[in-house]
C-alpha positions in Angstrom: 38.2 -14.9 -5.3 34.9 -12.8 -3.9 33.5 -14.9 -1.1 29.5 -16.2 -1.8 28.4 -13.8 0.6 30.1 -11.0 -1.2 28.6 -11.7 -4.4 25.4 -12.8 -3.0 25.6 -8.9 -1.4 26.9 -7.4 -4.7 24.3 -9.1 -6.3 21.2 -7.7 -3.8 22.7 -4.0 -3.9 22.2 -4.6 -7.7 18.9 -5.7 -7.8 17.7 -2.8 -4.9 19.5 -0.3 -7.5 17.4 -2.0 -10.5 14.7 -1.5 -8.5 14.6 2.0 -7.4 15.4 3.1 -10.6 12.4 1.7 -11.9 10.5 3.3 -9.3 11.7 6.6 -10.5 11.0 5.8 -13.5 7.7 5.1 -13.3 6.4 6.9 -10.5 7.8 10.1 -12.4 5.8 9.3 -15.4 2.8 8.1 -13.2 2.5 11.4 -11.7 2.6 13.5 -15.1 0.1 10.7 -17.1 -2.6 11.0 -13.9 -2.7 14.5 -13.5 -5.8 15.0 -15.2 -7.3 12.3 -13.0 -6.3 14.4 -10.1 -7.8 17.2 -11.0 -11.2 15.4 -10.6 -10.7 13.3 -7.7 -10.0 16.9 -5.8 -12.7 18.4 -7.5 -15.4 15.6 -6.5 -13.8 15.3 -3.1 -14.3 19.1 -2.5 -17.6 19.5 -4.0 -18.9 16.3 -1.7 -17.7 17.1 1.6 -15.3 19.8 1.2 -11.2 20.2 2.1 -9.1 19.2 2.8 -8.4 16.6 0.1 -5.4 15.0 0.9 -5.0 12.6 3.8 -2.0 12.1 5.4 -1.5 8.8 7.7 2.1 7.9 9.9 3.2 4.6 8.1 6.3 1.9 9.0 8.7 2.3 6.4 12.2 0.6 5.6 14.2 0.0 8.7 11.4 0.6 11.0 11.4 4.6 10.4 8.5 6.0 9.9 7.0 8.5 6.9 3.6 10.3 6.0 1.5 8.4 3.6 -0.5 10.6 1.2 -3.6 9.6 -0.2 -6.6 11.2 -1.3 -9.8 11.5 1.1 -12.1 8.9 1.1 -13.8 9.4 4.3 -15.5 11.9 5.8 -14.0 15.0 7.9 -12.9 13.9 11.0 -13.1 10.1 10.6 -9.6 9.4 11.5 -8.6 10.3 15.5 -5.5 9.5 17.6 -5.5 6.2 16.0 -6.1 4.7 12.3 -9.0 2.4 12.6 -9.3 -0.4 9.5 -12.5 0.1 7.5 -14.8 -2.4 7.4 -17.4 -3.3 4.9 -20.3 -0.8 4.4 -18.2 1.5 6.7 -20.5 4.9 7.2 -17.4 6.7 7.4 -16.3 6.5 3.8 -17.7 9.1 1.1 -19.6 8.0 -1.9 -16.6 9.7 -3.7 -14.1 7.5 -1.7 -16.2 4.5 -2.0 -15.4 4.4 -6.2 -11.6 5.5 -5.3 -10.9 2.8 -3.1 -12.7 0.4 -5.3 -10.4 1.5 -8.1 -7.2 2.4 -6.1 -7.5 5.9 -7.5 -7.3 7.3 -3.7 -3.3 6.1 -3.2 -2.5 8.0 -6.6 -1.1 10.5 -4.4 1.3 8.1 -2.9 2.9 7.8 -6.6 5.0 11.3 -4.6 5.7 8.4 -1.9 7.5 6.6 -4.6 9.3 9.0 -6.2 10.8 10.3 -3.5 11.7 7.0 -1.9 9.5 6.1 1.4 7.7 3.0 -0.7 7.9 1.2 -3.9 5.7 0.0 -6.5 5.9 -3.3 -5.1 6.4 -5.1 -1.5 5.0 -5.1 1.7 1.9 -3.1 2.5 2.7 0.5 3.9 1.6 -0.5 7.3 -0.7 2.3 9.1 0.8 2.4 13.1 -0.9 0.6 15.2 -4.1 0.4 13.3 -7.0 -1.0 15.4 -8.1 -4.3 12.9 -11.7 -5.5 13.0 -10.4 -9.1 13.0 -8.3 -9.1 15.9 -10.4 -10.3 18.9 -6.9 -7.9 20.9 -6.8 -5.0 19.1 -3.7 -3.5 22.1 -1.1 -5.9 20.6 1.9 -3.2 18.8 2.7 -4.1 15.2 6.0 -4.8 16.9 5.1 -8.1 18.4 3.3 -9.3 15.6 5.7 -12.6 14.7 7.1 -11.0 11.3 6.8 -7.0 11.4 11.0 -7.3 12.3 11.8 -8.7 8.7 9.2 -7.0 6.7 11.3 -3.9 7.5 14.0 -5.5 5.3 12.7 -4.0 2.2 10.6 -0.5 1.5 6.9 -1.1 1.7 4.5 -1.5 -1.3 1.6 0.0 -3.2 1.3 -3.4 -4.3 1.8 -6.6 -3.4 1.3 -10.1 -2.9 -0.5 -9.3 0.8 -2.6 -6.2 -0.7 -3.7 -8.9 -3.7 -4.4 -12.0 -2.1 -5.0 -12.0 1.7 -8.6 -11.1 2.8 -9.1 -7.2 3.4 -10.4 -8.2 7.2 -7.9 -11.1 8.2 -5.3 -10.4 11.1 -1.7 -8.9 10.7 -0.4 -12.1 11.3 -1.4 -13.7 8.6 -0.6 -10.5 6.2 2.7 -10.3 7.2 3.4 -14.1 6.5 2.2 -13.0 2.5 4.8 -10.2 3.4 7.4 -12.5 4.1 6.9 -15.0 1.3 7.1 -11.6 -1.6 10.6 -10.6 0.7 11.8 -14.4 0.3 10.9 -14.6 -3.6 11.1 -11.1 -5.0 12.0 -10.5 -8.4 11.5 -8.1 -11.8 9.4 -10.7 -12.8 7.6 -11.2 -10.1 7.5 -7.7 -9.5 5.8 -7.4 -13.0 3.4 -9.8 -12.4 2.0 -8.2 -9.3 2.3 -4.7 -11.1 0.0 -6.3 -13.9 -2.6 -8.4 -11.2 -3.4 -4.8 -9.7 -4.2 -2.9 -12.6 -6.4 -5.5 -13.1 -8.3 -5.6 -10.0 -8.3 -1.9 -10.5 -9.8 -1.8 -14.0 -12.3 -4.5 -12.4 -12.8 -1.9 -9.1 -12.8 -5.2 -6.9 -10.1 -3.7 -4.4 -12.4 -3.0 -1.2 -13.9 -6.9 -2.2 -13.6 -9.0 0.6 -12.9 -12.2 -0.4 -11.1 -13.1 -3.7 -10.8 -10.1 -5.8 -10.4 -12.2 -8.7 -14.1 -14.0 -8.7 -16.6 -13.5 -11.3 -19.0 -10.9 -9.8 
């Protein structure tokens, strides 16, 4: 008889499978239904402040390994240096192109490639940018490595969306996003999964994202 801890294993290698293929899935068709939408966000991008219009940013992936984020530009040439820097509200750097793209999401379209070719998934922790200086740490020199958490929210592949990127304030510390982080790895499921999926196109069709606050108040 298969040990608990076999099964339990057998069981999580099914699940991750499940997972990824669902990712494929619909990342794949994600990135032939949006093209259109593409189109425009590189035209409007270009026309307001030129190229490039892609952005690339180092992220933590899976395992601690790190991968190249793709989104589209929302801020203007030159806003990003040696190191990512959160935005904060009314931030001067960010387009009035990007402004409606991050409202609605539309700028992480591009990380729909992410997905497909396996550095994130639809769902789970946030793709964390390295290092990135946050307006609501009073000690901004602390590595993502000592926050208490970043070591298990390795575990699984980081998220477009999830429970962090829905619920926790856009300007509160890593400390307490990572604890959202750990409660998705502790609970996930399909269903859950589905659930999150469906909270973000909502907050997307509402253009609340960049909200601080609750995204889900009456505006």
């Amino acid at each position: 008889m298969k040990s608990f801890d076999n099964r339990r294993g057998e069981q999580s290698r099914t699940q991750d499978a499940l997972k990824r293929g669902f990712d494929i899935l619909l990342a794949g068709s994600g990135l032939i239904l949006s093209s259109p939408v593409w189109l425009m966000a590189m035209a409007a991008i270009a026309a307001e402040d030129g190229l490039p219009v892609f952005f690339r940013q180092s992220r933590w992936g899976k395992g601690g390994r790190t991968f190249s984020a793709l989104k589209f530009r929302s801020m203007r040439k030159g806003s990003e240096k040696e190191r990512s820097v959160q935005a904060g509200q009314e931030d001067p750097r960010i387009t009035r192109v990007g402004r409606f793209l991050r409202a609605c999401a539309m700028d992480e379209l591009p990380q729909l490639w992410n997905i497909f070719v396996g550095d994130m998934s639809f769902v789970g922790p946030r793709a964390l940018p390295i290092n990135e200086i946050q307006s609501s740490e009073s000690n901004n020199d602390v590595p993502d490595e000592a926050i208490p958490g970043f070591s298990e929210r390795l575990a699984v592949r980081p998220g477009l969306t999830g429970i962090a990127q829905i619920y926790a304030d856009r300007d509160t510390t890593r400390a307490r996003k990572f604890r959202y982080d750990l409660l998705y790895i502790r609970r996930q499921s399909f269903w859950l999964d589905m659930r999150l999926i469906f909270l973000s196109f909502y907050i997307s069709f509402r253009g609340r994202w960049e909200v601080r606050g609750d995204k889900f108040e009456r505006q």
